[in-house]
DRENDO-1510 file (C-alpha; in Angstrom, 1 decimal, always signed):
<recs>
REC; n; res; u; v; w
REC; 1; UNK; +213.0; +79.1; +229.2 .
REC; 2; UNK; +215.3; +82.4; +229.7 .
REC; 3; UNK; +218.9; +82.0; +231.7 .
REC; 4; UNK; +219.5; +85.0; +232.9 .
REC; 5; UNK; +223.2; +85.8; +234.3 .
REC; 6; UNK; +223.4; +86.9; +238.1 .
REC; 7; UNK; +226.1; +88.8; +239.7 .
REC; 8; UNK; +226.5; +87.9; +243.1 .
REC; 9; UNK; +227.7; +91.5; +243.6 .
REC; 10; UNK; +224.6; +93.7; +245.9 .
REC; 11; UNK; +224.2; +97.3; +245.1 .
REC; 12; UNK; +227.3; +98.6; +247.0 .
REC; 13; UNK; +229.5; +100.3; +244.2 .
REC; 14; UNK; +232.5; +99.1; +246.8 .
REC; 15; UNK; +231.4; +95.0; +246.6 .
REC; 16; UNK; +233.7; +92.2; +246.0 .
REC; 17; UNK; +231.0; +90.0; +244.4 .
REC; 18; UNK; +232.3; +86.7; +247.1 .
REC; 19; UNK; +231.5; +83.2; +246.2 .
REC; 20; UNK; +231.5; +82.0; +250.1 .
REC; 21; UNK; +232.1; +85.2; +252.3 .
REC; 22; UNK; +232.1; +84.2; +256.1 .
REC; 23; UNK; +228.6; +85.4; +257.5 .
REC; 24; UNK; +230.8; +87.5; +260.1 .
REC; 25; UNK; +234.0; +89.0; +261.4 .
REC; 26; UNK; +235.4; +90.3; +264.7 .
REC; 27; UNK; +237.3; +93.3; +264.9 .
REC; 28; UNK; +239.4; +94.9; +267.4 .
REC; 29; UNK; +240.0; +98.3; +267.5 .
REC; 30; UNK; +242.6; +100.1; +269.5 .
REC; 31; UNK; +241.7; +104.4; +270.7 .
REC; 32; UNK; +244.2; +105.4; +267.8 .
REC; 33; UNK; +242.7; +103.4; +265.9 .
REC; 34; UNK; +239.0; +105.0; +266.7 .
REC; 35; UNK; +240.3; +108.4; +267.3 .
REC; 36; UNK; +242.0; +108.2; +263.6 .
REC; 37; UNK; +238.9; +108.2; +261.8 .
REC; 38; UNK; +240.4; +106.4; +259.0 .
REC; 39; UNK; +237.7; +105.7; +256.1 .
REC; 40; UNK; +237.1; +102.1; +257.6 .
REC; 41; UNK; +236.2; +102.9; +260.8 .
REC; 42; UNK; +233.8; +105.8; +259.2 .
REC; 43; UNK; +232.3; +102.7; +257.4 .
REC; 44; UNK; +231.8; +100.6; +260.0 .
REC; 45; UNK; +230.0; +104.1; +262.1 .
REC; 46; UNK; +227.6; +104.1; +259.3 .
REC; 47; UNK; +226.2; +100.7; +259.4 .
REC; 48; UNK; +222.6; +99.7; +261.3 .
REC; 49; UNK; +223.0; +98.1; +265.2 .
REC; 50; UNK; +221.9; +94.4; +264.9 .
REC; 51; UNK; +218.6; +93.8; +266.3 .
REC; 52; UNK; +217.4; +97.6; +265.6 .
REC; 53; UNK; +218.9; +99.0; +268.5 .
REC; 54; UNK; +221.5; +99.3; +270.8 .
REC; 55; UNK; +219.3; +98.5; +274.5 .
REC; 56; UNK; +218.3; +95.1; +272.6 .
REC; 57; UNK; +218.3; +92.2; +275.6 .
REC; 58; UNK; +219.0; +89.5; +272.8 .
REC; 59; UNK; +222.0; +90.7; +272.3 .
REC; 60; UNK; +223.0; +92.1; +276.0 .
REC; 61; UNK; +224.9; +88.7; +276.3 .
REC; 62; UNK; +227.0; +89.3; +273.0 .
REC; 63; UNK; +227.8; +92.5; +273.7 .
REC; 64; UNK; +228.9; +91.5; +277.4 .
REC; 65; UNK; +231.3; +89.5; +275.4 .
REC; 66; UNK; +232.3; +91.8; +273.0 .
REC; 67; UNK; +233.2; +94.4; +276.3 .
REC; 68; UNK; +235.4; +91.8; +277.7 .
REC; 69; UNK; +237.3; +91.5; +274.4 .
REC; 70; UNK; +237.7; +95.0; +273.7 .
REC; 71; UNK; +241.0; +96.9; +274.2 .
REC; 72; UNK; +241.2; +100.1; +277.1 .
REC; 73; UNK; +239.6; +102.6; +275.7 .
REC; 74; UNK; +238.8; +100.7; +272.0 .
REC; 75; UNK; +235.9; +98.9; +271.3 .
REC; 76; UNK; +235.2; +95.2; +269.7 .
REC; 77; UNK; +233.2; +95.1; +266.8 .
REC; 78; UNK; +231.2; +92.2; +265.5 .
REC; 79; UNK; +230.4; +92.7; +262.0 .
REC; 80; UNK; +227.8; +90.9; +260.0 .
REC; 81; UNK; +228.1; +90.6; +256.7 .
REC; 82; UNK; +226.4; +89.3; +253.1 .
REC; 83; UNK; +227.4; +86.3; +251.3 .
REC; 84; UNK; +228.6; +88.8; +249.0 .
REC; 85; UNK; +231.5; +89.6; +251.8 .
REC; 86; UNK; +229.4; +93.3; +252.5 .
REC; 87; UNK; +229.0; +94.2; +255.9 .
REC; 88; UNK; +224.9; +94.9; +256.9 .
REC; 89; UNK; +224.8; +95.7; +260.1 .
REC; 90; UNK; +226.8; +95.8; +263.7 .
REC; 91; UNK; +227.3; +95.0; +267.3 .
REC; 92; UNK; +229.5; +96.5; +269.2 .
REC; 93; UNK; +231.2; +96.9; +272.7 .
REC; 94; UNK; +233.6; +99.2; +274.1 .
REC; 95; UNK; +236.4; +98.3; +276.1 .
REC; 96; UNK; +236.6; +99.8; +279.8 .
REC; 97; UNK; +237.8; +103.8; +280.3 .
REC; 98; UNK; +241.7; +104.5; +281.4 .
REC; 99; UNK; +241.2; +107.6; +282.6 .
REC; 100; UNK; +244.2; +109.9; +280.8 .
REC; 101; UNK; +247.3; +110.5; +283.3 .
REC; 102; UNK; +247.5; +114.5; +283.8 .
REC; 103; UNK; +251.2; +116.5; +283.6 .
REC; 104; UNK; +250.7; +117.4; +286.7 .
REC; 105; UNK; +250.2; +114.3; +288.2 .
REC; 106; UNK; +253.4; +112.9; +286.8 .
REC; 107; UNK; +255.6; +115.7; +287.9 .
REC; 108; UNK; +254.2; +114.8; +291.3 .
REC; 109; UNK; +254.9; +111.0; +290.9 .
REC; 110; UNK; +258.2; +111.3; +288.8 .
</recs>
């Protein structure tokens, strides 16, 4: 009989190696938050849709959800992740359009 030691870490080189990682998180990101760029965001951008693709009816209802959540101009991001704390994949909604107030306009109005 052979033991052989397991790391609960997966192949990212970034993994934390969790015991008991929740199975998912919910985040909210503001425009400056999107628009930044910042490396977590550019993480989050490279990870799969759940359910293969974005037009998936399954998950029309979730994302429905996710749109109501979701901060003007931001989007809310359900994130699924490994029980090694790694996200796998995504769903995602973005929060309605504020159309930008011109110059102009306010010169008008002010």
């Amino acid at each position: 009989m052979c033991c052989r030691f397991r790391s609960r870490k997966c192949e990212n080189p970034k993994c934390k190696g969790l015991k008991k990682a929740m199975e998912f998180d919910l985040q909210l990101q503001t425009e400056e938050c999107v628009r930044s760029a910042a490396a977590a965001v550019r993480e989050i951008d490279e990870l799969p849709w759940k359910g293969g693709s974005e037009g998936n009816p399954d998950y029309e209802c979730l994302r429905a959800e996710l749109r109501k959540m979701a901060p003007p101009n931001g989007r809310a991001v359900l994130l699924f992740r490994a029980k090694c704390g790694c996200p796998i994949a995504k769903l995602e909604g973005w929060g309605a359009k504020r159309g930008r107030r011109h110059k102009k306009a306010l010169a008008l109005h002010g």
